[in-house]
N, C-alpha and C positions, 0 to 999 in steps of 0.2 A: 484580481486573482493573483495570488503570491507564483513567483516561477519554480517550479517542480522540475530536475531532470530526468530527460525520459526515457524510456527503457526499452529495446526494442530486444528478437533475437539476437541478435550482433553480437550487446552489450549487455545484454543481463545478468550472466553470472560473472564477470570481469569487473561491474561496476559492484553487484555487492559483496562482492569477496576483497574491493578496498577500501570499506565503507568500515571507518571504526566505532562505527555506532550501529544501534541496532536497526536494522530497515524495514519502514514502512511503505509498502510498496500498493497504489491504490490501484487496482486492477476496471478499467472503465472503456465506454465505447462511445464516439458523439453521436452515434443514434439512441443510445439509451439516456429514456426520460431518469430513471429513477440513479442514475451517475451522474446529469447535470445538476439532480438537487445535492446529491452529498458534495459534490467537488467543492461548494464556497464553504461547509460543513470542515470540510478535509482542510483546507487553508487555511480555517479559524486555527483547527487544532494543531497545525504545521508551527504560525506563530507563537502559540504556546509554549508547544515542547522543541523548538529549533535547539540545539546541542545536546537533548536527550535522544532523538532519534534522527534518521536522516528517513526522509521522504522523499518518493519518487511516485512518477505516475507510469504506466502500461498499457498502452492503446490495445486491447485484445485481437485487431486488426492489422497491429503490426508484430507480435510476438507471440505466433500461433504455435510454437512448439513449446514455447513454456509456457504458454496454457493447459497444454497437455498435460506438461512433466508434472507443475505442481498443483493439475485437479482442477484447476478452474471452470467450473459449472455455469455460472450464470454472472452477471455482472451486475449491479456494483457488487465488489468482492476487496478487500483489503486484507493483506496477509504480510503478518510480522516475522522478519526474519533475523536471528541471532546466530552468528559462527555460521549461515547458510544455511541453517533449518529453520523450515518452520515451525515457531513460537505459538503464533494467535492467529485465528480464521475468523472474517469478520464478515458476514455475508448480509447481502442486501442494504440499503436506507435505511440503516439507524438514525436513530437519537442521536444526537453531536454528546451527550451525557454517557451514553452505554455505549458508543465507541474510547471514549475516554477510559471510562472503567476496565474496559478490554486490554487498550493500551496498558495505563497503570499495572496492570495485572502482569503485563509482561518484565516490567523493571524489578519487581519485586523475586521474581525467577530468577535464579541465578545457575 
């Protein structure tokens, strides 16, 4: 598994307000089955796009206020963020193909 930094209340909007790239923030819990299958999912794609995005993970157990703020319903949840908004909402155990697609989607937004 590739190292992700992680993002707690503390440090979440501090880290990606110096994040010059766009952040992929993978929103997960270690008791949920359906985030231990995306997480090696999420690391293929990290390798992939390393310098196009910056990636981090979010233990939902340790950053329960920004789960709040930005809607977090159910987990696994991935959510792209640019300039500090959010871009793309990626809900559930997708396809490693139509997480992609999502992604891509977002580079093309300007």
């Amino acid at each position: 598994m590739l190292k992700m930094p992680q993002l707690t209340d503390a440090n979440f909007y501090s880290e990606l307000a110096t994040s010059r790239l766009p952040s992929v923030v993978n929103f997960w819990a270690t008791w949920c089955k359906p985030c231990n299958i995306l997480m090696p999912i999420v690391d293929e794609i990290k390798a992939k796009y390393e310098g196009v995005f910056q990636f981090w993970l979010a233990n939902v157990d340790e950053c329960p206020r920004v789960c709040e703020r930005v809607g977090i319903l159910t987990v696994p949840c991935i959510l792209v963020f640019r300039g500090g908004r959010i871009v793309e909402r990626i809900v559930g155990a997708l396809p490693k193909d139509d997480i992609i697609e999502k992604l891509e989607g977002t580079i093309k937004v300007s």
